[in-house]
N, C-alpha and C positions, 0 to 999 in steps of 0.2 A: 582429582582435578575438578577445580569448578570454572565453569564457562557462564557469564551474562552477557545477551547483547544490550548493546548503549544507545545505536542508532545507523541509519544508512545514511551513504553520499553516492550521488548529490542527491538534493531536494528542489524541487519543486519553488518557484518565487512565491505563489498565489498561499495565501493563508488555508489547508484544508478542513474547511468550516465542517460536513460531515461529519468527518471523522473526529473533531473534538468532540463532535455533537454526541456520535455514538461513546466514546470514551466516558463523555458530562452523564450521558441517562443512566451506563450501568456503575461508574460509582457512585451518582444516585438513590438508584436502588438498591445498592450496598448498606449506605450510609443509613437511607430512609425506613428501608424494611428486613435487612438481612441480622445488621447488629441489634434494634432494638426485640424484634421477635426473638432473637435467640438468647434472650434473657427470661421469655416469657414460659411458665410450666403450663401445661393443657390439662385439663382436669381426663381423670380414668372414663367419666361417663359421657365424653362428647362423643359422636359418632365418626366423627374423622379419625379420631383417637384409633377407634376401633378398625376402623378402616385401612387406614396406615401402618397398624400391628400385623394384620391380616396379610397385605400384600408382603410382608416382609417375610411372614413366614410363607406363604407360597413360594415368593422367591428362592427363599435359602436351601438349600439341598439336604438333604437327610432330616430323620423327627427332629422339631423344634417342643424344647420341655418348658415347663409353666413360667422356668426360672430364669429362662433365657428372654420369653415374655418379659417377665416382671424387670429382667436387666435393661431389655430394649426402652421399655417405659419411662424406666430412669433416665434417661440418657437423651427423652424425646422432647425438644423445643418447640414452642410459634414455629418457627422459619420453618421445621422441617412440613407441618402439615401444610402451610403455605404453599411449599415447593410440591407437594404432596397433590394440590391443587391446581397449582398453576403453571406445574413444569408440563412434559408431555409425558405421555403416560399410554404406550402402544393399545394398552389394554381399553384406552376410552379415549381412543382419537379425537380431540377438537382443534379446530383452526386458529381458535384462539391462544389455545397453549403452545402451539407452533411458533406463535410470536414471543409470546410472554416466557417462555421458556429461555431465549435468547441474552435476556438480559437477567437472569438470575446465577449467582453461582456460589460452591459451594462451601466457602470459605476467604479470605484477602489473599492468599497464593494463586488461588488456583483463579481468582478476580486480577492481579498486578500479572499475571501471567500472561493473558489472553489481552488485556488493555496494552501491556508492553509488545506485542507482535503487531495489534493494530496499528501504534502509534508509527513502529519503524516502516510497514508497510503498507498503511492506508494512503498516505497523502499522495505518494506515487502514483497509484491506484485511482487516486479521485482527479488528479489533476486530468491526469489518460480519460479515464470517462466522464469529468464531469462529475456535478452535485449529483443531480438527480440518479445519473444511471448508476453512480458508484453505489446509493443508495441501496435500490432495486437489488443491484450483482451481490452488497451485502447480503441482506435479505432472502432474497433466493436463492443461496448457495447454502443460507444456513437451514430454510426448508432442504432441499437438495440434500443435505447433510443427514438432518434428525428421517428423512426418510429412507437414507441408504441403508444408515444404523438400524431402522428398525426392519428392514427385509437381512441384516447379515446378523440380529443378533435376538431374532423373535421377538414376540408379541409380550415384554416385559411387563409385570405389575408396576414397578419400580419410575420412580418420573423421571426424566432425560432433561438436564440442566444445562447450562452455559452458550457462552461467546462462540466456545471453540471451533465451532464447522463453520459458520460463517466467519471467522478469523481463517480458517484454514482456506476457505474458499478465496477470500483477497490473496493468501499466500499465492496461491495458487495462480492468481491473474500474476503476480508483482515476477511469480519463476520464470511465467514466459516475458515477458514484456521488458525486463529489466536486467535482463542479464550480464551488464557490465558492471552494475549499481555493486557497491560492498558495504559491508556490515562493520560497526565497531563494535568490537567483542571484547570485550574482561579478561583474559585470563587468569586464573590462578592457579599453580601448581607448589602450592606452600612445602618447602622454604625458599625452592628452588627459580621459582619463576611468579611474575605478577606484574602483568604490561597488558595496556589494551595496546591489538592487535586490528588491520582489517586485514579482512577475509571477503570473500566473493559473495554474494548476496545467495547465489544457487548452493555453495557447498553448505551454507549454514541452518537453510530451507531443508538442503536432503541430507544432511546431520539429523535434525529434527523429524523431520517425518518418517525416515529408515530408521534411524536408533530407538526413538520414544514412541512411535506408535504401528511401523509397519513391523517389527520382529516381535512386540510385544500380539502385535495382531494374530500373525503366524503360529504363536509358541501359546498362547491363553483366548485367544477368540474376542469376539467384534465387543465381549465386554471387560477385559482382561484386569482385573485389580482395581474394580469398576471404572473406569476410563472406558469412555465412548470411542474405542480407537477406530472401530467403525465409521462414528459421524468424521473423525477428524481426516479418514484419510478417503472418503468421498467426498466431502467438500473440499479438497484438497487437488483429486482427480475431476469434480466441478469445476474445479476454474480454470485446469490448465483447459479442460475442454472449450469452456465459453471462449478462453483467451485466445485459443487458435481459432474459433467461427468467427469471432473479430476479426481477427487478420484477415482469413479469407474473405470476406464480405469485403472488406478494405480495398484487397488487390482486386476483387472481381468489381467494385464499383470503379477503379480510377483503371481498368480496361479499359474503358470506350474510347476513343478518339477523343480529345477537346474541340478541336473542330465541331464534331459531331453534334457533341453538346451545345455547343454553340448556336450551330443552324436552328437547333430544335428549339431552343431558348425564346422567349420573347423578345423585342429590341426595351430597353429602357428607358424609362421615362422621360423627355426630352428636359433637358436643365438639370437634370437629376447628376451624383455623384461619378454612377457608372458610367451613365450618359456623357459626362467631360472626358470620362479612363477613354471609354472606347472612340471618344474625338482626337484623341492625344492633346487636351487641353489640360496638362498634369499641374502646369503651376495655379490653377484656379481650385483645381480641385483639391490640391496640398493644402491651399490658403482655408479652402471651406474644412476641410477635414481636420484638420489642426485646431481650430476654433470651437468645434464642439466636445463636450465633455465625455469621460468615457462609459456613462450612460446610452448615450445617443449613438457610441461608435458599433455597439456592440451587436452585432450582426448584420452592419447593415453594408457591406459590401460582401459579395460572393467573393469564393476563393478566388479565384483567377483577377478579380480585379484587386483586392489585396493585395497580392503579391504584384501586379501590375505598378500599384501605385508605389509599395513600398520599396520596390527596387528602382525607379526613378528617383523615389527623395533620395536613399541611398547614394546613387552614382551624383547625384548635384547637390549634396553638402548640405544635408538635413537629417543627419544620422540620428539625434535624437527621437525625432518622428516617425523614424523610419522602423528605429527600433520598438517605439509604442506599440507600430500598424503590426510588425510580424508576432509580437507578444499578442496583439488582440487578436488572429487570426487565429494563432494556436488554442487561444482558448477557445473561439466559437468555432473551430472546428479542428479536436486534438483527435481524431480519430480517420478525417481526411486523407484523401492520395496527395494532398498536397502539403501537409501538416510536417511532413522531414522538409521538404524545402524551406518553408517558413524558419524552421528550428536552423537548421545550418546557418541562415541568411542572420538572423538574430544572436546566434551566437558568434559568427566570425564579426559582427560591429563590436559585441561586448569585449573580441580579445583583442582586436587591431585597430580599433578607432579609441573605447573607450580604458580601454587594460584592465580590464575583470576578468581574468581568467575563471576566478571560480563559478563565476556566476555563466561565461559563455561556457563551463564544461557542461553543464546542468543540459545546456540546448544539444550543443554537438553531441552528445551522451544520448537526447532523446530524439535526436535524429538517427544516427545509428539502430535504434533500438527498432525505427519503424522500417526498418527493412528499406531502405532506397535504391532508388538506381546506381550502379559501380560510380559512375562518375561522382556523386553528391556524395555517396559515403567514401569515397579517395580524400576528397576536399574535407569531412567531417575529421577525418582521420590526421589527417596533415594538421589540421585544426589542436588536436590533442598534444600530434606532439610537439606542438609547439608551445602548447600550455605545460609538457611535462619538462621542456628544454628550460623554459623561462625560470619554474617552479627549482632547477637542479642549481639554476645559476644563483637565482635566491639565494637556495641554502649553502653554499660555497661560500657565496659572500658573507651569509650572518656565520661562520663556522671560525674561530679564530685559528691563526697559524699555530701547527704544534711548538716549535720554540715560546712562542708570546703565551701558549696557557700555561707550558711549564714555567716560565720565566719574569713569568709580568711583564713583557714586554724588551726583557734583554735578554740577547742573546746567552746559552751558556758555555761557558768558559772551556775554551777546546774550539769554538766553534763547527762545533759536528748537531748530528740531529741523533733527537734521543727514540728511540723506538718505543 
């Protein structure tokens, strides 16, 4: 049986610029140094040469003979003493290899492998934190990663490559965060079967992590058929962790009373945007907020008055505007106690004002996902099935009647129906 995934739903509206960015740099450095060096031979007398032979035979278990040498030799490219260099290498820890390590790997498979997981799960992942932090959680889970590996699998001579543990580390945020999201998968089971399928976004995550690196973990150790199943299932155990200190941060900052916050709060600037929210002077502030670009919108109203405003245009027939203010909310603050409100509020305009189901699942889906109060996720829910009622009736109506497919359209003779 072979299995590819294709992609997940839903996605996210905002283009996730990161994560091409990361996808751009390592076929990049695919393209720019991985294929042209592995053309290249290295001469017997350079010291890397030597070097690289060396650790190999430390590595390898039992006597290594001249001949086995001289095979190695043969077989040795640019890219390997490269990687030789610039991967990580437990035995001569640098901080620099820690990065550079990341975006090196060891072949187009095992490159289209680690860039195809990113792709289905970064942009999820970035929208929820943002450029910058998606960034960062890349980054530091894939450190987190090559350092798990190197306390579960010692002090290797051997250099530590790839995407992989910061790939696993986004898995890892997308397992908690996105639990309703599915995956489209490939199937093939030649002759018998060959349909993409979805599936649940969790069961095809803990497919992958239990079959391909946690048994192989168990049964051959944190280096098992050289695969870092080590780095892949600490950055993997990284991100569920990061993803739950998220949440709890989340629920313990949107604790306090609003009230509270309020008192404490400065009053606003007099004339200012907030200044009109908290006058109840909405239709001047709609007219000012409306007119500026969405440069200018972009953080410049606190949650509370966001939503303040955006649910007045709402209720007095400015649903277009209203739907900008909760989309700009959720971006400047997708991590918010108030970020499911926003999403609910935004997606029930896109299914009952403007009839996008697909695009309001995406909101109700990431309202749901931030864990709301009963009430808001009842209403997100109601929200769904109403997009999955609409979606059934669709396809009823495009499905022709069994007489008209057998028939072309006439009746057949008997007038009975054909099974």
């Amino acid at each position: 049986m072979f299995v590819l995934p294709l992609g997940d739903e839903p996605n996210p509206p905002d283009a996730p610029v990161v994560t091409y960015g990361l996808i751009l740099v390592n076929c990049a450095a695919f393209v720019l140094i991985t294929l042209p060096l592995g053309f290249v031979r290295p001469e017997w007398a350079d010291p890397m040469v030597q070097a690289y032979l060396g650790a190999w035979v430390e590595a390898l278990p039992g006597p290594v003979s001249r001949r086995d040498v001289a095979l190695m030799y043969t077989q040795l490219t640019g890219y390997d003493l490269f990687v030789f260099q610039w991967g990580f290498r437990a035995v001569e820890p640098r901080v620099a290899s820690l990065l550079t390590a990341m975006f090196l790997h060891a072949g187009f498979l095992h490159l289209a492998g680690n860039m195809l997981f990113l792709w289905i799960c970064g942009d999820n992942v970035e929208h929820r934190l943002g450029r910058v932090r998606f960034l960062a959680a890349y980054l530091g889970t894939g450190v987190a990663a090559t350092a798990i590996q190197t306390m579960l699998g010692g002090r290797s001579t051997l250099p530590l490559l790839g995407a992989s543990g910061a790939i696993f580390g986004v898995a890892g945020l997308y397992f908690v965060w996105f639990p309703r999201n599915r995956v489209r998968v490939w199937v093939m089971l030649f002759p018998f079967f060959m349909n993409v399928v979805r599936i649940p976004a969790r069961f095809v995550l803990g497919f992958f992590v239990l079959i391909q690196n946690l048994l192989p973990f168990l049964t051959a150790g944190a280096w098992g058929g050289g695969v870092a199943h080590g780095a892949h299932l600490g950055g993997f155990l990284v991100g569920l962790l990061a993803a739950w200190l998220v949440n709890r941060r989340r629920r313990f900052a949107g604790s306090a009373p609003v009230e509270a916050a309020d008192r404490d709060a400065a009053p606003p600037p007099p004339g200012s945007l907030a200044a009109l929210i908290e006058d109840g002077d909405y239709e001047v502030a709609a007219r000012r907020y409306v007119r500026l670009s969405s440069a200018e919108t972009r953080g410049l109203l606190s949650e509370r008055h966001s939503l303040m405003l955006g649910t007045w245009m709402a209720a007095r027939g400015h649903p277009h505007a209203a739907l900008a203010l909760f989309q700009q909310h959720v971006r400047d603050y997708p991590m918010s106690s108030t970020a499911a409100e926003a999403h609910l509020a935004a997606g029930l305009l896109q299914l009952r004002t403007f009839s996008e189901p697909a695009a309001a699942s995406r909101h109700l889906l990431e309202a749901l996902a931030l864990d709301p109060d009963p009430e808001m996720a009842a209403q997100a829910r109601r929200g769904l099935a109403e997009i999955a009622a609409l979606e059934k009736f669709q396809l009823n109506r495009l499905r022709p009647a069994p007489e008209r497919a057998a028939s072309g359209g006439r009746r057949p003779a008997g007038g009975g129906h054909r099974d």
